[in-house]
MARMARTOR-229413 format. One record per atom (N, C-alpha, C): x, y, z; atom name; residue in one letter; residue number from 1. Coordinates in nm, 3 decimals. Layout:
BEGIN
px->X	py->Y	pz->Z	atom->CA	rest->a	nr->NUM
...
***
This chain:
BEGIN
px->1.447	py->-0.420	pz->-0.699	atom->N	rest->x	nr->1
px->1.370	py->-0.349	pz->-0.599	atom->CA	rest->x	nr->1
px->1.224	py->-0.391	pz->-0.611	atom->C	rest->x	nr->1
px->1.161	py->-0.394	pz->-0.500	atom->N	rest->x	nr->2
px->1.031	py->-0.460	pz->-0.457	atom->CA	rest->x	nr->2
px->0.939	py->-0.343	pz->-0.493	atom->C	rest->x	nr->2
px->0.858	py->-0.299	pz->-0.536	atom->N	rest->x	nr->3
px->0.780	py->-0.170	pz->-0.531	atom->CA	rest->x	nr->3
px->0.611	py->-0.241	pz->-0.497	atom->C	rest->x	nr->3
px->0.525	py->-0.191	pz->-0.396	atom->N	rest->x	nr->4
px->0.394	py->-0.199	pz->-0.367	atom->CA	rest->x	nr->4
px->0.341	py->-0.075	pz->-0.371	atom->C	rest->x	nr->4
px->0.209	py->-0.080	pz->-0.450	atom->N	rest->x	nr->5
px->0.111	py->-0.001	pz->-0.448	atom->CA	rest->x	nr->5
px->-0.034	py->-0.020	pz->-0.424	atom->C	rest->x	nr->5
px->-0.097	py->0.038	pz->-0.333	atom->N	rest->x	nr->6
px->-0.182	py->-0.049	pz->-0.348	atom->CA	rest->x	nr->6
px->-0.331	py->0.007	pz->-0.393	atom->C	rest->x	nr->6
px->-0.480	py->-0.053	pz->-0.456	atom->N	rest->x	nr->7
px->-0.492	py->-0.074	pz->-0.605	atom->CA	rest->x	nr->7
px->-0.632	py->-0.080	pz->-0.529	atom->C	rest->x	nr->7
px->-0.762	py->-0.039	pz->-0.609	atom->N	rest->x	nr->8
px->-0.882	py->-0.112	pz->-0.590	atom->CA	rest->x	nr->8
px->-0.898	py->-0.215	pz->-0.608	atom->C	rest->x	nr->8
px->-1.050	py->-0.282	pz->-0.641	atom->N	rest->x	nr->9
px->-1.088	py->-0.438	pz->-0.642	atom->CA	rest->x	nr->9
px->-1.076	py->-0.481	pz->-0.861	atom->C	rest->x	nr->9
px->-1.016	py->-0.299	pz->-0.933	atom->N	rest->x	nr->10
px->-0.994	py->-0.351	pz->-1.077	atom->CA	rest->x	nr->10
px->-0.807	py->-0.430	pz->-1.077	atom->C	rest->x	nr->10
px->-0.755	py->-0.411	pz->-0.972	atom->N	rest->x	nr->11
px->-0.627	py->-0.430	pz->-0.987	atom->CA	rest->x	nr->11
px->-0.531	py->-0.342	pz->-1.045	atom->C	rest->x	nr->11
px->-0.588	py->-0.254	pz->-1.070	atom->N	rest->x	nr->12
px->-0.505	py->-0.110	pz->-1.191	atom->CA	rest->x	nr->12
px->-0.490	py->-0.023	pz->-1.089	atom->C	rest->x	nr->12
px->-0.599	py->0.047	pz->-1.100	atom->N	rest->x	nr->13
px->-0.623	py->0.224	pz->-0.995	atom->CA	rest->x	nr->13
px->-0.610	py->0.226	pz->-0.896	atom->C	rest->x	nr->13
px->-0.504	py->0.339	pz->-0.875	atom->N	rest->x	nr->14
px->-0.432	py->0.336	pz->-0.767	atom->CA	rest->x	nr->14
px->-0.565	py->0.379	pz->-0.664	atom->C	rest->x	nr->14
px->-0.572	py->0.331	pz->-0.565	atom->N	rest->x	nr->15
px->-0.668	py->0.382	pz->-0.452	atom->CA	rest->x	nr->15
px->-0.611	py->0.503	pz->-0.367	atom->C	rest->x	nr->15
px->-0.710	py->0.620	pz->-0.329	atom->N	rest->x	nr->16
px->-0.716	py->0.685	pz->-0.234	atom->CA	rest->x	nr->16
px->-0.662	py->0.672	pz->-0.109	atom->C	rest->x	nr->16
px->-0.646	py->0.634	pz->-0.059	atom->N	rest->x	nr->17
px->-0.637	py->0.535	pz->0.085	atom->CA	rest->x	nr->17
px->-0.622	py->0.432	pz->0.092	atom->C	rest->x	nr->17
px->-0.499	py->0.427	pz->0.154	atom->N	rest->x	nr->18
px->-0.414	py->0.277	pz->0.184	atom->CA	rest->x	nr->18
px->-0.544	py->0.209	pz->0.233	atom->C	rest->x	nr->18
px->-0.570	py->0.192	pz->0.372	atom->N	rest->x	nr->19
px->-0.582	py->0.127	pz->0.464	atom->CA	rest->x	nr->19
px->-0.778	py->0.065	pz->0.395	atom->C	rest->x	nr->19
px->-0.789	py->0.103	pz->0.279	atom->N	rest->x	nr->20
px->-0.973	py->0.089	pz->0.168	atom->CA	rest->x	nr->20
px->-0.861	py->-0.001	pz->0.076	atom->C	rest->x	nr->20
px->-0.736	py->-0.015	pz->0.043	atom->N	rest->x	nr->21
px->-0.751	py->-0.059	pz->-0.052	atom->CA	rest->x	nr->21
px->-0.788	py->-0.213	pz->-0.105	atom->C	rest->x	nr->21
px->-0.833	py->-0.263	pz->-0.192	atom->N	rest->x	nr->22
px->-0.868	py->-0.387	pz->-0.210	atom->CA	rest->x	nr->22
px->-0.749	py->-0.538	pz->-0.207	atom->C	rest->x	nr->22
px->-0.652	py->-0.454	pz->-0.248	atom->N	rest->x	nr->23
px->-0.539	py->-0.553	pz->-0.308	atom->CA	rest->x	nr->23
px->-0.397	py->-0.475	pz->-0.300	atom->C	rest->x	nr->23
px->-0.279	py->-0.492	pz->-0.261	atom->N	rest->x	nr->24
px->-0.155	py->-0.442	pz->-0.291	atom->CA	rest->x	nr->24
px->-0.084	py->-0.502	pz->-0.380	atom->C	rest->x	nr->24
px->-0.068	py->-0.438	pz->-0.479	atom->N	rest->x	nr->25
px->-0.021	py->-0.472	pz->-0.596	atom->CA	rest->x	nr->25
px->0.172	py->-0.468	pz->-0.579	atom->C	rest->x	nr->25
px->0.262	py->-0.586	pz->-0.630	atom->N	rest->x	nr->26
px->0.379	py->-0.605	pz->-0.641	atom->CA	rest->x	nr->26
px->0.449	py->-0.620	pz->-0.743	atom->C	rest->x	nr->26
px->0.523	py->-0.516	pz->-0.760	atom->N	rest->x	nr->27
px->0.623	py->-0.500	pz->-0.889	atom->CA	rest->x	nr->27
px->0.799	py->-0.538	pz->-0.890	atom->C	rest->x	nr->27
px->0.853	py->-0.608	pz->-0.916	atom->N	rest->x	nr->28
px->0.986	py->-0.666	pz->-0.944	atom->CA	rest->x	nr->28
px->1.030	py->-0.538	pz->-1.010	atom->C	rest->x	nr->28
px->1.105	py->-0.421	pz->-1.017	atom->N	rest->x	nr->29
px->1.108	py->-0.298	pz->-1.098	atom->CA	rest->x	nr->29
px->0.983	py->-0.227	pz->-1.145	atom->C	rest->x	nr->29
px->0.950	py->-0.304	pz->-1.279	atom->N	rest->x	nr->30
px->0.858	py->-0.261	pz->-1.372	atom->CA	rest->x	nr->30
px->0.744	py->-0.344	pz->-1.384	atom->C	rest->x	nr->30
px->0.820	py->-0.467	pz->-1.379	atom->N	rest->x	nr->31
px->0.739	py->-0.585	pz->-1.395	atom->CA	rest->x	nr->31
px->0.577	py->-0.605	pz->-1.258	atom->C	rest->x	nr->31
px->0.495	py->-0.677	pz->-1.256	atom->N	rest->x	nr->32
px->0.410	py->-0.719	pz->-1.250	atom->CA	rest->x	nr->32
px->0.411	py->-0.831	pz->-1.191	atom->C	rest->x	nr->32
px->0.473	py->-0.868	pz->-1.027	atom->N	rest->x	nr->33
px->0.484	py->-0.991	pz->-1.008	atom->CA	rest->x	nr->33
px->0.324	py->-1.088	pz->-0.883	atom->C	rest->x	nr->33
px->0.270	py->-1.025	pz->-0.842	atom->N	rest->x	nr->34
px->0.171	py->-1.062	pz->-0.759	atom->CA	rest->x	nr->34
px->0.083	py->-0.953	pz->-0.715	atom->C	rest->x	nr->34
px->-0.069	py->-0.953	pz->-0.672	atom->N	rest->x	nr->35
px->-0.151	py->-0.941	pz->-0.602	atom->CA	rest->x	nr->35
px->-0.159	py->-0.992	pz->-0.439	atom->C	rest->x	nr->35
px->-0.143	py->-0.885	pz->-0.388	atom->N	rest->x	nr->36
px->-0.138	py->-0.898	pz->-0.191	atom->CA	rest->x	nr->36
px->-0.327	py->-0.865	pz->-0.234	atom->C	rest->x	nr->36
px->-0.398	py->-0.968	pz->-0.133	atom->N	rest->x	nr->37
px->-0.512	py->-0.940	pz->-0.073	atom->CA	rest->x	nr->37
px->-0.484	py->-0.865	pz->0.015	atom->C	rest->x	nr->37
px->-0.561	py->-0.726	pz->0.053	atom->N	rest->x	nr->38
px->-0.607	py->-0.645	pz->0.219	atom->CA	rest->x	nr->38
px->-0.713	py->-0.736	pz->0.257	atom->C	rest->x	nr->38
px->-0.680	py->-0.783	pz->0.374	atom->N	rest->x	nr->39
px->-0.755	py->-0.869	pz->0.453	atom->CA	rest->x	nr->39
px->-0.880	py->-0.809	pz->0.495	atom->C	rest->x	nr->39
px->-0.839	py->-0.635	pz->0.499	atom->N	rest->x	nr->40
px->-0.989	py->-0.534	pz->0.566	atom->CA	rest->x	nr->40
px->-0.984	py->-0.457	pz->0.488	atom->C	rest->x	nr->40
px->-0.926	py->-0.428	pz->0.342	atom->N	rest->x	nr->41
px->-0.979	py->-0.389	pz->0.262	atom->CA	rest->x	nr->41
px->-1.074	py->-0.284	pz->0.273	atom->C	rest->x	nr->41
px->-1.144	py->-0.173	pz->0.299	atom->N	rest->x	nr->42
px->-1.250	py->-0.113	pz->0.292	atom->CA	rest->x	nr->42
px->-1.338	py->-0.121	pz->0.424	atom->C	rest->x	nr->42
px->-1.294	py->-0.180	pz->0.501	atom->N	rest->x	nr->43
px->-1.343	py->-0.245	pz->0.642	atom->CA	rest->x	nr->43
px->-1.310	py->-0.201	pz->0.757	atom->C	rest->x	nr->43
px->-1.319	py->-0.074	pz->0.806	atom->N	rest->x	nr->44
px->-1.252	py->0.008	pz->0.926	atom->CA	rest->x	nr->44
px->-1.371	py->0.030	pz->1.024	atom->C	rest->x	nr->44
px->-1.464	py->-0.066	pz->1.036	atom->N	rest->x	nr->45
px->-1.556	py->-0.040	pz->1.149	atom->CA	rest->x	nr->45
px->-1.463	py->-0.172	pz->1.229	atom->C	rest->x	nr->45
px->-1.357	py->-0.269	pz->1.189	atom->N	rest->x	nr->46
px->-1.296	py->-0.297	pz->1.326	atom->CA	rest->x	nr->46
px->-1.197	py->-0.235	pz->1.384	atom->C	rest->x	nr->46
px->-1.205	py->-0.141	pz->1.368	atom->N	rest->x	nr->47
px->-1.111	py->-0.043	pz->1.445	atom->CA	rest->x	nr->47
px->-1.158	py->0.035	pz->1.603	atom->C	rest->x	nr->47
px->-1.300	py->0.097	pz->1.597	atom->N	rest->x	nr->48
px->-1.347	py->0.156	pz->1.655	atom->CA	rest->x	nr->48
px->-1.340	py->0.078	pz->1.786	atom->C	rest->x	nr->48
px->-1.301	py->0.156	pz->1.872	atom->N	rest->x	nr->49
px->-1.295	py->0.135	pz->2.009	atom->CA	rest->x	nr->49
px->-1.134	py->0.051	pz->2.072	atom->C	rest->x	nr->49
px->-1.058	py->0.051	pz->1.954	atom->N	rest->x	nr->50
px->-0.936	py->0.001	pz->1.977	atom->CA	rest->x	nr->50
px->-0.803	py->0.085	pz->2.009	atom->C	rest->x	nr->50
px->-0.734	py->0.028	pz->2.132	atom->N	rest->x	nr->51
px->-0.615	py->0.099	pz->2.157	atom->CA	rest->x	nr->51
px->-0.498	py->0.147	pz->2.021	atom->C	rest->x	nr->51
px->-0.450	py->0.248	pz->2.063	atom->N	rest->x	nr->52
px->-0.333	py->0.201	pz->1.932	atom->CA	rest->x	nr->52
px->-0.278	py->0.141	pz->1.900	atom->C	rest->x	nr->52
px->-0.200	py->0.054	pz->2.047	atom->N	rest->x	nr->53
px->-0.173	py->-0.016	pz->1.975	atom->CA	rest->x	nr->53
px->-0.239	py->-0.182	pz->1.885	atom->C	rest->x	nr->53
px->-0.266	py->-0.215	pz->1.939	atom->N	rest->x	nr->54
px->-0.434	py->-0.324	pz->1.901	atom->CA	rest->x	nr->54
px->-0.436	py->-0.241	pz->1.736	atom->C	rest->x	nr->54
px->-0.477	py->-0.149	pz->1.714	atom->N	rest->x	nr->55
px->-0.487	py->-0.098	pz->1.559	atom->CA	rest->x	nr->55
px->-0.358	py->-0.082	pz->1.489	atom->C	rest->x	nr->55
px->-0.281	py->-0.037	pz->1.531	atom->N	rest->x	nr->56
px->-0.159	py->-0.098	pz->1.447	atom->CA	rest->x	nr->56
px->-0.149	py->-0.274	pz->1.423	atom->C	rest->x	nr->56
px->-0.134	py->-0.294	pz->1.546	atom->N	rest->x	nr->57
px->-0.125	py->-0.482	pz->1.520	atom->CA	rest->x	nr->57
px->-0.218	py->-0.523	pz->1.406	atom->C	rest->x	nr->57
px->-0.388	py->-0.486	pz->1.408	atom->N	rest->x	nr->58
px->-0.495	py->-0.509	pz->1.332	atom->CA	rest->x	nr->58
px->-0.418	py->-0.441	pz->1.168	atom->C	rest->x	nr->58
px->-0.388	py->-0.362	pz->1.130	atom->N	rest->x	nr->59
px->-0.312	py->-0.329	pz->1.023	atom->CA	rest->x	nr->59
px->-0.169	py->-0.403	pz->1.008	atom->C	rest->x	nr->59
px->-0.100	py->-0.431	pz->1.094	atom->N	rest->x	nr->60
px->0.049	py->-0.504	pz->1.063	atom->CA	rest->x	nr->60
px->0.017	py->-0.636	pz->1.024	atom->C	rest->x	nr->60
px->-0.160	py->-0.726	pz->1.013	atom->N	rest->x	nr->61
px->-0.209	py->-0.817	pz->1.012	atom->CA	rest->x	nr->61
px->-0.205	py->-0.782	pz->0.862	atom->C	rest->x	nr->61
px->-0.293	py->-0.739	pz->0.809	atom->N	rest->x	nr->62
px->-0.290	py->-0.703	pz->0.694	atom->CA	rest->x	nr->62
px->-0.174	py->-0.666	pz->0.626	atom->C	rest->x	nr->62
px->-0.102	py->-0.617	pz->0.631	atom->N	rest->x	nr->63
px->0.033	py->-0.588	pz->0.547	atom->CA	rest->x	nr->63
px->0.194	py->-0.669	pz->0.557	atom->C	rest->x	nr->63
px->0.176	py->-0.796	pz->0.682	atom->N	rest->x	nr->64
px->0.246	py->-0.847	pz->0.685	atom->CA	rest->x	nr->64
px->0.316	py->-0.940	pz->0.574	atom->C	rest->x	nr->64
px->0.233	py->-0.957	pz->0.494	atom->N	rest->x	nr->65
px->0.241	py->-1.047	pz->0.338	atom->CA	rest->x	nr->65
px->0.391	py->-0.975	pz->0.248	atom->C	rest->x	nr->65
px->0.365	py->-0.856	pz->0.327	atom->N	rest->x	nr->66
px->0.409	py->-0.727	pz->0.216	atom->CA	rest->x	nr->66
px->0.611	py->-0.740	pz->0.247	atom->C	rest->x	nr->66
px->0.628	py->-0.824	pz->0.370	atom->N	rest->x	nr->67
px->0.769	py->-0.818	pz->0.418	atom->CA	rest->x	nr->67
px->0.830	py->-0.857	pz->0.275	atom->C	rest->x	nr->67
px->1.021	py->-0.797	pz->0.326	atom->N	rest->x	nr->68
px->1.062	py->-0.813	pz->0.169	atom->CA	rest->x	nr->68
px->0.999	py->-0.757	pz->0.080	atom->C	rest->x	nr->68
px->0.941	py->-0.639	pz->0.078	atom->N	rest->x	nr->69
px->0.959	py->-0.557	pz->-0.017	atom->CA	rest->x	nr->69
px->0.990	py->-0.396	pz->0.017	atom->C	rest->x	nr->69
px->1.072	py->-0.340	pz->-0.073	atom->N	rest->x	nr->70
px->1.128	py->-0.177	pz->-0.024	atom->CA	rest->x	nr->70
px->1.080	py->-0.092	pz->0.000	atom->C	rest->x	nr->70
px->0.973	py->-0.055	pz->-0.116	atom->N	rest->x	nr->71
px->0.899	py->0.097	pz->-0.058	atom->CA	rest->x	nr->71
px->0.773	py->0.062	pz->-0.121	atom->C	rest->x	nr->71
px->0.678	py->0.153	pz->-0.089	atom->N	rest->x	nr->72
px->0.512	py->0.154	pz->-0.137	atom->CA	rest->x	nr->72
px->0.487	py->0.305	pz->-0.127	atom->C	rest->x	nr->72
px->0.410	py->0.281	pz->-0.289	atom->N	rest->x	nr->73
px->0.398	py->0.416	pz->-0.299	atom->CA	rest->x	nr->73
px->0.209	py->0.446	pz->-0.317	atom->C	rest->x	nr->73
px->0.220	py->0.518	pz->-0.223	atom->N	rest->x	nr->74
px->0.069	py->0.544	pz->-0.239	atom->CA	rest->x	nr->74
px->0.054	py->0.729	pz->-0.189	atom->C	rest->x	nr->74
px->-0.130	py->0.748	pz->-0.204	atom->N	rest->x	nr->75
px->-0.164	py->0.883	pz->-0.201	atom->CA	rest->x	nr->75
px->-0.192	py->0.922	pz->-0.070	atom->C	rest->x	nr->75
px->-0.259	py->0.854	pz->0.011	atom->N	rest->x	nr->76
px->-0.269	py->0.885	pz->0.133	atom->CA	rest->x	nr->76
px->-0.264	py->0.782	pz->0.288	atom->C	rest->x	nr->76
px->-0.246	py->0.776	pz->0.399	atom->N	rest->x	nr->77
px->-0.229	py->0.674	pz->0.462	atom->CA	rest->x	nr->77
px->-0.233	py->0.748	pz->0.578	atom->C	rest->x	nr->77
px->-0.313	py->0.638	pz->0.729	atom->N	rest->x	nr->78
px->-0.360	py->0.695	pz->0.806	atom->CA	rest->x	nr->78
px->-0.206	py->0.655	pz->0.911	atom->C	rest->x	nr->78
px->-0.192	py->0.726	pz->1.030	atom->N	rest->x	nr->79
px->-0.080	py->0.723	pz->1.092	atom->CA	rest->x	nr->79
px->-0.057	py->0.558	pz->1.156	atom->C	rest->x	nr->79
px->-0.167	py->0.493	pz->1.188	atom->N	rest->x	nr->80
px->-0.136	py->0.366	pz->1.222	atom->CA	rest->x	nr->80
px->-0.096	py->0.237	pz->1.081	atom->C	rest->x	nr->80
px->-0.185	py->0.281	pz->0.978	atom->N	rest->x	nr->81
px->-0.173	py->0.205	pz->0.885	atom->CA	rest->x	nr->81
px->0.004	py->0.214	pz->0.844	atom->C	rest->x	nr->81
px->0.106	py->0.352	pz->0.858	atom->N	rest->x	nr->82
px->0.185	py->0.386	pz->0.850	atom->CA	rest->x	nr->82
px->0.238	py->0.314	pz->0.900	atom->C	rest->x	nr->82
px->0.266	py->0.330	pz->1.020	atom->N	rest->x	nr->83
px->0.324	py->0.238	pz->1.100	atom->CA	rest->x	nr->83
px->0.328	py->0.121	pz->1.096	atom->C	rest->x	nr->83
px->0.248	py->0.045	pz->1.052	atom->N	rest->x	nr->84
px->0.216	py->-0.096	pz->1.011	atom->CA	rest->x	nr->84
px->0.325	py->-0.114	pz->0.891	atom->C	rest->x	nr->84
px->0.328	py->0.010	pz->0.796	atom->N	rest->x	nr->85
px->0.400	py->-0.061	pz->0.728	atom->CA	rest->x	nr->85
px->0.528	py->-0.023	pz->0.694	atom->C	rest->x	nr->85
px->0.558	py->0.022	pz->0.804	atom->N	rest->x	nr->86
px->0.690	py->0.066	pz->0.833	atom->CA	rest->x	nr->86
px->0.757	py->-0.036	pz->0.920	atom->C	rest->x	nr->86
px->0.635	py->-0.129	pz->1.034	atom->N	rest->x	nr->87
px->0.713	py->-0.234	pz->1.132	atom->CA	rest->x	nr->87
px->0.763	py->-0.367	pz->1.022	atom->C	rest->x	nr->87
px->0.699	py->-0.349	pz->0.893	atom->N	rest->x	nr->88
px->0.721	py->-0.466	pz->0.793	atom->CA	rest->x	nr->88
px->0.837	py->-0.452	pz->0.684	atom->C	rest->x	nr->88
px->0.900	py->-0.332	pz->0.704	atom->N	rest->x	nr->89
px->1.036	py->-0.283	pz->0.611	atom->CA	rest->x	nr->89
px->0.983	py->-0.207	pz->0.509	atom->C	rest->x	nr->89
px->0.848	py->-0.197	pz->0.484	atom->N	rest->x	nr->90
px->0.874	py->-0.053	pz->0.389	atom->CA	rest->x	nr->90
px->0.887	py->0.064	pz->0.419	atom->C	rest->x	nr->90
px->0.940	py->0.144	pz->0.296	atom->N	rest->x	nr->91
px->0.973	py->0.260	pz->0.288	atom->CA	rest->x	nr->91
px->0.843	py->0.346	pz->0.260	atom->C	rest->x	nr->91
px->0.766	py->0.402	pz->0.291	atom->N	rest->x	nr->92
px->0.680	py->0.493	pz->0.258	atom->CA	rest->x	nr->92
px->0.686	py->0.625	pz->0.171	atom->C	rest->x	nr->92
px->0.629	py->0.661	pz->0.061	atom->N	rest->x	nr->93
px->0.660	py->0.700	pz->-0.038	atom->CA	rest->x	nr->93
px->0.514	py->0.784	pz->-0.046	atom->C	rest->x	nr->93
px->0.511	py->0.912	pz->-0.073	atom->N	rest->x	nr->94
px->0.378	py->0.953	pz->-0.112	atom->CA	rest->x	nr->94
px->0.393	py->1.010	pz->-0.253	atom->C	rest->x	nr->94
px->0.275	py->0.995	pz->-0.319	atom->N	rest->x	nr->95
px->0.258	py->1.010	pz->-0.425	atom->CA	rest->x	nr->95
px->0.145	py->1.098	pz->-0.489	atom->C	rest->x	nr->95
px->0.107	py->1.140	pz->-0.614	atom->N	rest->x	nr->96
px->-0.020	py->1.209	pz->-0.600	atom->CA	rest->x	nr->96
px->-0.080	py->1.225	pz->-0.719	atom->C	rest->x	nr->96
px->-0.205	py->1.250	pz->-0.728	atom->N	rest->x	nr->97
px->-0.287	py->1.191	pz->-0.855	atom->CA	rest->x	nr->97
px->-0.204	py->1.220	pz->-0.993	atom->C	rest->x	nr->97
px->-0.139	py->1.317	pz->-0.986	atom->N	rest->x	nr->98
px->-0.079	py->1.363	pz->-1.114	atom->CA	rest->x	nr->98
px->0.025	py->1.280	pz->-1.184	atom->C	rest->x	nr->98
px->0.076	py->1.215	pz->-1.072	atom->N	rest->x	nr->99
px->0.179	py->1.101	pz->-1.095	atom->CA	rest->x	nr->99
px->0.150	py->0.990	pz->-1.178	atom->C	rest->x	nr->99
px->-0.016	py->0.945	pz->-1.164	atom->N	rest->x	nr->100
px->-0.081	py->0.845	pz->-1.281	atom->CA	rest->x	nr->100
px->-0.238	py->0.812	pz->-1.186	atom->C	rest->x	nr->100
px->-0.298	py->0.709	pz->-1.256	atom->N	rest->x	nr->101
px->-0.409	py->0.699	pz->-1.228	atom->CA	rest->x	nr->101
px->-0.366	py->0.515	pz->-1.208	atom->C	rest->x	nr->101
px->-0.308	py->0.488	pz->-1.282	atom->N	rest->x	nr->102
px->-0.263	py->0.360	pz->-1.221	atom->CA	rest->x	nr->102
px->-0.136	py->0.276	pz->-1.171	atom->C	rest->x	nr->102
px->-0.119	py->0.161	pz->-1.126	atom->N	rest->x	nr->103
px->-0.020	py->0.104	pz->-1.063	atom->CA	rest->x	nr->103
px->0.077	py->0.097	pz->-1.161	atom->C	rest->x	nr->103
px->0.042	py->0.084	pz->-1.264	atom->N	rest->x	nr->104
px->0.199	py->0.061	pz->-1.388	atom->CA	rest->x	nr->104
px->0.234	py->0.204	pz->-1.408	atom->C	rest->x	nr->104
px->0.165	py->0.306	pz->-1.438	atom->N	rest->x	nr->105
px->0.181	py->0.441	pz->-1.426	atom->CA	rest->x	nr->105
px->0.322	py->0.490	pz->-1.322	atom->C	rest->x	nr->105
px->0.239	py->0.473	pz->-1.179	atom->N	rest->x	nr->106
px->0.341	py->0.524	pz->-1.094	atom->CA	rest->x	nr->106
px->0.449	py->0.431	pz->-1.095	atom->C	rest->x	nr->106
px->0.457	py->0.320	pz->-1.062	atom->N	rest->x	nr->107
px->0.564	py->0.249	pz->-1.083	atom->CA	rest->x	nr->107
px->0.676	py->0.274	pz->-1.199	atom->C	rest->x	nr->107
px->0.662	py->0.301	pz->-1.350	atom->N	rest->x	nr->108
px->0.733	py->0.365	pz->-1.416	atom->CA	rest->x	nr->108
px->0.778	py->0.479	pz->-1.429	atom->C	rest->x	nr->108
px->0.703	py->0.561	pz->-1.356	atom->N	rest->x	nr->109
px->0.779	py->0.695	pz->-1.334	atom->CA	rest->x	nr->109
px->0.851	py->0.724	pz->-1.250	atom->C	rest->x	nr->109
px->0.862	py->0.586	pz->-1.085	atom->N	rest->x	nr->110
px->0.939	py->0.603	pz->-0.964	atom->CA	rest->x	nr->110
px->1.029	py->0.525	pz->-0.999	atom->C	rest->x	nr->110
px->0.991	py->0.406	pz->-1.114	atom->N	rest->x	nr->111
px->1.155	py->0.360	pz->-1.123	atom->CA	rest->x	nr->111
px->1.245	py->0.479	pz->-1.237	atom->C	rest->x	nr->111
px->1.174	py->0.538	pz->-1.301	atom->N	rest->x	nr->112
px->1.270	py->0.652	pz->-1.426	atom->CA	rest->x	nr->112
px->1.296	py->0.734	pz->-1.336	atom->C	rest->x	nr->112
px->1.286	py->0.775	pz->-1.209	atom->N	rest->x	nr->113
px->1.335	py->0.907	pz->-1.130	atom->CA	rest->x	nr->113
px->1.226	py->0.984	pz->-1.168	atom->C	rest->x	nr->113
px->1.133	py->1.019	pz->-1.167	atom->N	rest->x	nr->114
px->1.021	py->1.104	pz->-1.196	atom->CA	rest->x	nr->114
px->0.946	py->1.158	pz->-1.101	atom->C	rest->x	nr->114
px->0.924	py->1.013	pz->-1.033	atom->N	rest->x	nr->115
px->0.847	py->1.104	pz->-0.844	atom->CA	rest->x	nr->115
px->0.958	py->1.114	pz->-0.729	atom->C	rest->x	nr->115
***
């Protein structure tokens, strides 16, 4: 199973908000297999003044890297960013600070059955 989370610009901590985060981080189970760049990363002044759909597309841009993999687990996510990464096959998963502070954190506790 594919697991994405995605991470600030340390590569560890899980970020607040999908659609800020720096990097989506990719796990083979447990393992540690790649770094996804966010293309807009932290960058949501190109959004403003865009249809929905145009902002989904602008997010399915960004997360398209992410195809082939199952679910992503993150804390919060805006309804288009959602969608974005739902048109790419993941599963959306919410999660929440208590769960860990970083990507190996949550990832070991969603593969042990924990979240």
């Amino acid at each position: 199973m594919k697991i994405v989370v995605p991470v600030n610009g340390d590569k560890q901590t899980v970020t607040k908000r999908t659609g800020q985060a720096a990097y989506f981080a990719v796990y083979e189970d447990k393992e540690l297999i790649k770094f996804v760049p966010n293309a807009h990363g932290g960058d949501h002044l190109h959004h403003h003044g865009m249809g929905r759909q145009a902002h989904v597309q602008t997010h399915r841009k960004d997360v398209v890297n992410l195809q082939g993999c199952d679910v992503i687990l993150l804390r919060a996510v805006g309804e288009h960013m959602k969608e974005a990464l739902e048109s790419v096959g993941l599963k959306v998963k919410k999660i929440r600070q208590k769960d860990g502070e970083t990507a190996q954190e949550v990832v070991k506790k969603f593969v042990n059955g924990k979240i």
